[in-house]
C-alpha positions in Angstrom: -6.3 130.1 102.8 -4.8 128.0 105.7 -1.5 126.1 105.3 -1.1 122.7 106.9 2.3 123.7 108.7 2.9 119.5 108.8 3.1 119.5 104.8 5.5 122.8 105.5 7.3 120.8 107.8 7.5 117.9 105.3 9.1 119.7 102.4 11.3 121.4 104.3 12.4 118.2 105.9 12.6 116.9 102.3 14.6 119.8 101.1 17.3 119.6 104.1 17.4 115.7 103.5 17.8 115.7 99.7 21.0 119.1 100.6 23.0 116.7 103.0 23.1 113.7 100.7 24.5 116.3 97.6 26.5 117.8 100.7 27.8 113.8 101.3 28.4 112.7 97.5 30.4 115.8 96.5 32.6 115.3 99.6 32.4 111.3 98.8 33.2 111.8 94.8 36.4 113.7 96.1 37.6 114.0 99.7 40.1 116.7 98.2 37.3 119.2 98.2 36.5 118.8 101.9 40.6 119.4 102.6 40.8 122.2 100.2 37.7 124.3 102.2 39.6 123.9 105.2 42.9 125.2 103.4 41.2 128.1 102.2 39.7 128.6 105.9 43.1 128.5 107.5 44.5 131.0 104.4 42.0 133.5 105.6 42.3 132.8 109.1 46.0 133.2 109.1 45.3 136.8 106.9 42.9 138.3 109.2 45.6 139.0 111.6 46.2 142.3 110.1 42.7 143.2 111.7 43.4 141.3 114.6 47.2 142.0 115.6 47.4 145.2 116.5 51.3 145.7 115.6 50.4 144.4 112.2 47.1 146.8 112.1 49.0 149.7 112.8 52.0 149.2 110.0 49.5 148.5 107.4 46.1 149.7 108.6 43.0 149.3 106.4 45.3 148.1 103.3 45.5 144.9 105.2 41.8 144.3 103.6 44.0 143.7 100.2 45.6 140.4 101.8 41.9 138.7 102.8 40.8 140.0 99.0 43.9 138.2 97.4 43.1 134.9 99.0 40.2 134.5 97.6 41.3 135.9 94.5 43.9 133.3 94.3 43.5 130.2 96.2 42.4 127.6 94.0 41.8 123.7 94.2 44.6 122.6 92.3 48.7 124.0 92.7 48.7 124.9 89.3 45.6 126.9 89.3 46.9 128.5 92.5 50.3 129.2 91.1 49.1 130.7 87.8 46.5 133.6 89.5 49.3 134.0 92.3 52.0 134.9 89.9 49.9 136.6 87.2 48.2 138.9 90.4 51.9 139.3 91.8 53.7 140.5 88.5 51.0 142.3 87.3 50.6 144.2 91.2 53.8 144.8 91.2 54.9 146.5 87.8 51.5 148.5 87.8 52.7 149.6 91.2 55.7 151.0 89.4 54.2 152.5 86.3 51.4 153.9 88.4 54.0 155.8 90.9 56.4 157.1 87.5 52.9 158.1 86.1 52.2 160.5 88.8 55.9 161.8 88.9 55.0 162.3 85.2 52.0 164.2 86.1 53.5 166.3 88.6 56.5 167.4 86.1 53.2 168.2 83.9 52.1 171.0 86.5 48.6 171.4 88.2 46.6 172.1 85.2 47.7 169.7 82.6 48.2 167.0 85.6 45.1 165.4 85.4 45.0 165.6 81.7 48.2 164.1 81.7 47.3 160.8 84.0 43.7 160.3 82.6 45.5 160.1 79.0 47.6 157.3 80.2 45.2 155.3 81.8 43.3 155.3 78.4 46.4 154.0 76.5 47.4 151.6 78.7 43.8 150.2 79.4 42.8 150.3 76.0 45.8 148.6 74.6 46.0 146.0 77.1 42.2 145.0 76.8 43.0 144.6 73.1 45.9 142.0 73.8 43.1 140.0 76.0 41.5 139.1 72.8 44.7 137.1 71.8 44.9 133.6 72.2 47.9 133.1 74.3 47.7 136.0 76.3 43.9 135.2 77.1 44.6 131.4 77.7 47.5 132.0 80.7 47.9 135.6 81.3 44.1 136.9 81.5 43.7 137.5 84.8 47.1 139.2 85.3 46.6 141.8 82.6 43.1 142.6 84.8 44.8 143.4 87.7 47.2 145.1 86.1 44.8 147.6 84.6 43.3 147.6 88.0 46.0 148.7 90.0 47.7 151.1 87.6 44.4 152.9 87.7 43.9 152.9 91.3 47.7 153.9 91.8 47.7 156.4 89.0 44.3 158.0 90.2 44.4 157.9 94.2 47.9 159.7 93.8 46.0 162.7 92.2 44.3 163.2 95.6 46.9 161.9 97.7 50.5 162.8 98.7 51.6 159.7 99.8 51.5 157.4 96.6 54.9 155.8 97.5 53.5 154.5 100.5 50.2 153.3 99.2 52.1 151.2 96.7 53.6 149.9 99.0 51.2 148.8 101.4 49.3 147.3 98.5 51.8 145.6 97.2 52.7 144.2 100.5 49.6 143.1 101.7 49.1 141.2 98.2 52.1 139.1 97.7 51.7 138.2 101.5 48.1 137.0 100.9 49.7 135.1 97.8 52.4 133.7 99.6 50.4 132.1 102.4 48.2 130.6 99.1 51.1 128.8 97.9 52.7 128.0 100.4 49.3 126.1 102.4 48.7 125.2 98.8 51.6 123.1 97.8 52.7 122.1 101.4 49.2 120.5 103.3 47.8 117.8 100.4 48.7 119.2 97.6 46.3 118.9 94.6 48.2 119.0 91.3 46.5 119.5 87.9 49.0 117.7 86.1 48.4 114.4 87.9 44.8 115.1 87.5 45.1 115.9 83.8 46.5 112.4 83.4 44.5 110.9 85.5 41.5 112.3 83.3 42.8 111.0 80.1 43.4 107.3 81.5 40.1 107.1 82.5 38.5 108.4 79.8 40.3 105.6 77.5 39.5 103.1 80.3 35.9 104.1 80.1 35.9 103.5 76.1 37.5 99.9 76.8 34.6 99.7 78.8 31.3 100.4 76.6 33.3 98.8 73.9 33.8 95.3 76.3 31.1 92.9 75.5 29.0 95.3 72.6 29.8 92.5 70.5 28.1 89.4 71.6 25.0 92.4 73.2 24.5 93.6 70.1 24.2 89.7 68.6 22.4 88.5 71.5 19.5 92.0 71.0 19.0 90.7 67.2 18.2 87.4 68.3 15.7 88.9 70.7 17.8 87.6 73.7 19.2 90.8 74.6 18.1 93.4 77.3 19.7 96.9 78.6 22.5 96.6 76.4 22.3 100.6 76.1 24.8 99.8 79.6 27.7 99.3 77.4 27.9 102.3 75.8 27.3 105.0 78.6 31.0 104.9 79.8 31.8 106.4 76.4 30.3 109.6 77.3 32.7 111.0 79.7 35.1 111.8 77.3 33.0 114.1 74.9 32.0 116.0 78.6 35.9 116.5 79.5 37.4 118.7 76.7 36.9 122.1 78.4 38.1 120.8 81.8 41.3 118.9 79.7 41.9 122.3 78.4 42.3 124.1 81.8 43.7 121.2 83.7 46.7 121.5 80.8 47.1 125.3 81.3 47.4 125.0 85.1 49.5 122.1 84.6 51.8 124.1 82.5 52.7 126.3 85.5 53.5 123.8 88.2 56.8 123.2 88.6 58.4 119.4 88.3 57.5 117.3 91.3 57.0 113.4 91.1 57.7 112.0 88.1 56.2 115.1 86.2 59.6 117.3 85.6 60.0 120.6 84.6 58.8 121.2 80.6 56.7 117.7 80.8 54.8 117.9 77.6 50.8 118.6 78.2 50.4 119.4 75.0 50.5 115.5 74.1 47.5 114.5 76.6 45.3 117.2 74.8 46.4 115.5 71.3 45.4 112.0 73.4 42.2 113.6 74.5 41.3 114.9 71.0 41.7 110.7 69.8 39.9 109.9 72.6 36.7 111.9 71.7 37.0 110.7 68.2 36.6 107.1 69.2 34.0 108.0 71.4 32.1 109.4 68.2 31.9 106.1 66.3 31.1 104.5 69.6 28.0 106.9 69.9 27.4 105.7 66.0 27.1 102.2 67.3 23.9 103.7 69.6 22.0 104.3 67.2 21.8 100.6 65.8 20.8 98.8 69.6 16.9 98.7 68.4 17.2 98.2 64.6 14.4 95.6 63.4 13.9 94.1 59.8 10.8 92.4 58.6 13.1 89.3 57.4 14.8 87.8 60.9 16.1 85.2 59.2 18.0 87.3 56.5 19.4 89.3 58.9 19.9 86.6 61.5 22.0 84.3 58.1 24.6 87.6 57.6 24.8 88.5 61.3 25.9 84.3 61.9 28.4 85.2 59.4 30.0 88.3 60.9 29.7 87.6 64.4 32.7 85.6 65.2 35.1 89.0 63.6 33.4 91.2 65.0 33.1 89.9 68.7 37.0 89.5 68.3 37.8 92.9 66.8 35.6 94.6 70.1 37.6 91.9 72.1 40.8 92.6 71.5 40.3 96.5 71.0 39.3 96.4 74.6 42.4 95.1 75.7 44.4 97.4 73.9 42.8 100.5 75.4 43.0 99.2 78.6 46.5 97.9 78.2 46.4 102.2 76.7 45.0 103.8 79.9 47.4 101.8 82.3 50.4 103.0 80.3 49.3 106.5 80.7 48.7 106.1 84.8 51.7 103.8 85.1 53.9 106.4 83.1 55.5 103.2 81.4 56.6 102.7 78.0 53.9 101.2 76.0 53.8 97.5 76.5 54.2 95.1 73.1 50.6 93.6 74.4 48.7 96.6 72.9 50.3 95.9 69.1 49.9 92.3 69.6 45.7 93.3 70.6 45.7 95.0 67.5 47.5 93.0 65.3 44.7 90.4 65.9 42.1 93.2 65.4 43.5 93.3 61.9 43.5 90.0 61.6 40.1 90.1 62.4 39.2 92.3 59.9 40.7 90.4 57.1 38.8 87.5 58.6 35.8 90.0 58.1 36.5 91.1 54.4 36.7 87.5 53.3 33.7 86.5 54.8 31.8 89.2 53.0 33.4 88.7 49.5 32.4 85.4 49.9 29.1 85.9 50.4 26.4 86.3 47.7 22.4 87.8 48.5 19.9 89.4 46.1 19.3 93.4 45.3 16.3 92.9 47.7 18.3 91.2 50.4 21.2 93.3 50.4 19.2 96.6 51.1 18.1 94.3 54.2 21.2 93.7 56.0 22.6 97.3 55.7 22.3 98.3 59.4 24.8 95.3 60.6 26.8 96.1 57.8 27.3 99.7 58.9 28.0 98.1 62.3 31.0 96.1 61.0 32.1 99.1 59.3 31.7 101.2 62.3 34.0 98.4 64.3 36.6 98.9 61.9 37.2 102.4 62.3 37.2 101.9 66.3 39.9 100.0 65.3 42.0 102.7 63.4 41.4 104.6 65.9 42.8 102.7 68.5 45.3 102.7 67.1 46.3 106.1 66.4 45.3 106.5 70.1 48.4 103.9 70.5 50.8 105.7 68.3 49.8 109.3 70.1 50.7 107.8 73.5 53.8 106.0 72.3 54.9 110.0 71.2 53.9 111.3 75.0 56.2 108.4 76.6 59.0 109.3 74.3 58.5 113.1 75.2 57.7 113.0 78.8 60.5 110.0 79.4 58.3 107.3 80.3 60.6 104.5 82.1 60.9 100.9 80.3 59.0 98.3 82.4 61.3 95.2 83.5 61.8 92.4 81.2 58.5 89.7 82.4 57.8 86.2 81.4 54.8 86.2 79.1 51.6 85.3 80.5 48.3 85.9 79.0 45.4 87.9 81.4 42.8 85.6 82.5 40.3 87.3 80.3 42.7 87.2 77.0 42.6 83.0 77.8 38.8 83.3 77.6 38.9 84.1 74.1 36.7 81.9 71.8 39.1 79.9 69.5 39.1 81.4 66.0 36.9 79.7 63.5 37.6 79.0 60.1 36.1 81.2 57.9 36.1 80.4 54.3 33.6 78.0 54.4 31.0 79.8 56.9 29.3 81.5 53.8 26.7 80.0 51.6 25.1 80.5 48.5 21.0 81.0 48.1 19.7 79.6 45.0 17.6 82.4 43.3 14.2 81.3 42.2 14.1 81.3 37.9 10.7 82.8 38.7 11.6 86.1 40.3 14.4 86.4 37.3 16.4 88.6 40.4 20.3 89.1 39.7 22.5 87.6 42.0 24.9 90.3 43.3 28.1 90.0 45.7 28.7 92.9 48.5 31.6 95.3 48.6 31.7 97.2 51.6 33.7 100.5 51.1 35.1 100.7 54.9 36.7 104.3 54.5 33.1 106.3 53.8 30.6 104.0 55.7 29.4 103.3 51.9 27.7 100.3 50.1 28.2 99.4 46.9 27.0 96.6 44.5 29.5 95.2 42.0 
């Protein structure tokens, strides 16, 4: 069978086209990542001289191997991550050093016989208790990787000095070689563009609560305008949401590698990390009624125009409950980059979101459909309901990051004249609600039992009084 080496040519093409543009976006997403290849190439570069310098090559000789190996063991994108595997692999190198080196003195007081008995015994203990302690939760969140190398180089140390005389001198070599491959890590690490975990920890977090401001901006009058049939990809507002259920695992590790840098910037020594993950843990939760909301874009009832009659009724509090949540988590996520104290605009936002609910309730109470209609307007009464526990949870959002700016010493913003956002002085006036609602007169023929709606807002419930 003969292949047309054009269509070869073509896919290869193809395949080296469709590389460089995944090449060009990673390096476009962050330009960090181009700077932190090059840091890692000068690390090595600057290591290697204990093959090339022959002054260096002869005091350390092929140990100088263990400096190249600790680079990459150790150089990470962000300080923090560098910092916690360079300290963990520097403590742990160094006390196994010393264990191993008093375990072969141990051996040798043991005599030649029991000598290897001796040392294989306490490699068991120690590697078998250690292990163990990797299972718990502390020690495997921020000391993991230093409890591997200690088991690593006790063993070596403890079992090369069986064979070798000159187990002072092979600690030391190792030892050397590591903490000057570790030192060159930190030091390129934190001194050329320094990437810290902390900052982007925060950063995270702000623009996850952004992004819900975001999918929650507009859903109001969308989700009006798709039951009138005038809507069209209003799926949009609701993708943003999902950035925040994809960060937990990445929060998790940016707040452990945050916990070892030291204080630099506005972050000082101690700064509370724990707080962002609480923020984070909010964050989702919002995001999860938000996702609740997706699932009522494309709902359809046979009778338009009794759904269309309760969703005239609701609109008006619901558009200003999404409306004025939206402001308070943005008004949230520029706190949190600004490192500010919280600014009395997000309680006045939600203060109005309240007022909007109460708005809502009356409106309801005040209304009066049939058993058969009620069942018929359920789905935009869920959505109401759905609204209002955004709302809660904005603001508990709002009372978690008033606690991280009193922890972490968020400064008070000047004193500023009051002046409302150009988008606040869009807001539709408020309508007056009472007399919005109607009553249906029910035909004597059907003989059907005129009920009033209670909306149980805690469970998501109906109920019929």
């Amino acid at each position: 069978m003969r292949i047309d080496s054009s269509f070869v040519q073509g896919k290869m093409k193809d395949k080296m086209v469709g590389i460089a543009k995944n090449v060009e976006k990673i390096g476009r997403d962050d330009p960090r990542r181009i700077v932190h290849s090059a840091k890692v190439g000068v690390a090595l570069t600057l290591n290697s001289l204990f093959y090339y310098y022959n002054p260096l090559y002869e005091g350390f000789g092929q140990y100088g191997i263990w400096a190249l190996l600790t680079v990459m063991a150790v150089f990470e994108f962000t300080v923090g991550a560098t910092l916690s595997k360079g300290l963990n692999r520097a403590s742990a190198t160094l006390l196994a050093a010393a264990m191993g080196v008093g375990a072969k003195y141990l051996g040798d007081l043991s005599g030649d016989k029991a000598e290897p008995v001796v040392l294989g015994i306490l490699v068991y203990i120690l590697a078998a208790i250690l292990s163990f302690t990797r299972f718990f939760p502390g020690i495997k969140t921020k000391y993991d990787y230093g409890v591997v190398i200690f088991i690593l180089t006790f063993s070596m140390v403890a079992v090369s000095g069986y064979r070798t005389e000159q187990i002072i001198q092979f600690a030391h070599q190792r030892l050397s070689t590591v903490a000057i491959g570790g030192v060159t890590c930190l030091l390129i690490s934190v001194l050329v563009c320094p990437a810290w975990a902390g900052e982007d920890l925060q950063d995270l977090i702000a623009a996850n609560i952004e992004n819900l401001g975001k999918s929650l901006e507009g859903f109001g009058s969308a989700y009006f305008r798709v039951l009138e049939g005038e809507g069209g990809g209003m799926e949009a507002f609701l993708q943003d949401y999902k950035s925040a259920f994809n960060s937990k695992a990445t929060e998790d590790s940016l707040a452990v590698f945050a916990w070892w840098e030291f204080g630099h910037g506005k972050f000082t020594f101690g700064h509370p990390w724990e707080e962002y993950l609480k923020v984070g843990g909010l964050t989702r939760e919002c995001a999860s009624h938000l996702q609740a909301l997706s699932s009522y874009f494309n709902t359809t009832d046979d009778d338009e125009a009794t759904l269309l009659t309760f969703k005239s009724k609701i609109e008006e509090p619901c558009t200003r409950m999404c409306f004025q949540s939206t402001h308070a988590l943005k008004a949230i996520s520029l706190t949190i980059k600004t490192m500010e104290h919280p600014s009395p605009a997000i309680q006045d936002h939600l203060r109005n979101s309240r007022a909007a609910i109460n708005d809502l309730k009356v409106l309801i109470r005040s209304s009066s459909l049939s058993t058969e209609l009620l069942f018929q307007i359920i789905p935009c009464a869920a959505v109401t309901s759905i609204l209002i526990h955004i709302v809660d949870c904005v603001d508990k959002i709002s009372k978690s990051v008033e606690d991280l700016s009193e922890k972490a010493g968020f400064k008070k913003p000047k004193e500023k004249s009051p002046s409302p956002a150009p988008e606040e002085q869009q807001e539709p006036p408020q309508q007056q609600l009472l007399h919005s609602g109607t009553i249906r007169p029910v035909s004597e023929e059907n003989k059907v039992e005129v009920v009033a709606i209670t909306i149980d807002y805690t469970h998501h419930q109906n109920y019929v009084e």
